[in-house]
C-alpha angles and dihedrals in degrees: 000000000000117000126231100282097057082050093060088041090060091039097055091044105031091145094070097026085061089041087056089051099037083058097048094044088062107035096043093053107041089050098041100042091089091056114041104049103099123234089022115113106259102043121149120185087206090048084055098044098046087043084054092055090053086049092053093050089040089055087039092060092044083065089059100040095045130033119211098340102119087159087059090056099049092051093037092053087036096054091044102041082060106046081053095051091047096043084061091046089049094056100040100040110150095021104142088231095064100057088095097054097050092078114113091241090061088032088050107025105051102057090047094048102043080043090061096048096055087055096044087054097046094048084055105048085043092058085042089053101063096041120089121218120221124199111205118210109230101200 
């Protein structure tokens, strides 16, 4: 989670800050799709975890860009997250390895689900955000 001067950061230049997301959102997930969804061929446990940390920084700079619109984030990350998808369909229609991620469930289910990361992860650093930590001295 970012501190309050990267909030401000985000706050003061939320243009670029939303252009940035708006990148990673599409190129993450259409790259990565292949390769994060369990028991389809393809799947690496490092590509996930390293696709989870882009989703964290990613839920951590919507914080900064909108106050309080979790409804925004969710169709914002659902609307990208598909066009991603789709954009690497697009290119590799036909390619024998993706046979297995052009069922309706994958078409359908990984947008709505890395949507609703990104949600959950936003609602959570928003509600981080507010709250002050206190470190008590035990002498």
């Amino acid at each position: 989670m970012f501190n309050k001067d990267d909030f401000r950061k985000i706050e003061k230049n939320k243009n670029h800050f939303l252009l940035f997301n708006i990148t990673v959102i599409l190129f993450v997930s259409g790259i990565t799709f292949t390769a994060v969804i369990p028991n389809l061929k393809g799947f690496d446990l490092a590509t996930s975890f390293v696709t989870l940390g882009f989703y964290i920084l990613i839920g951590n700079i919507f914080v900064g860009i909108f106050k309080n619109n979790i409804g925004l984030v969710f169709i914002i990350s659902l609307i990208l997250s598909s066009l991603g998808m789709g954009w690497r369909l697009w290119l590799e229609w036909g390619e024998f390895s993706l046979i297995e991620h052009t069922n309706v469930v994958v078409i359908i289910g990984y947008p709505c689900i890395l949507a609703f990361i990104i949600t959950l992860i936003y609602s959570v650093s928003e509600k981080l955000k507010t709250k002050k930590i206190i470190i008590v001295n035990r002498d």
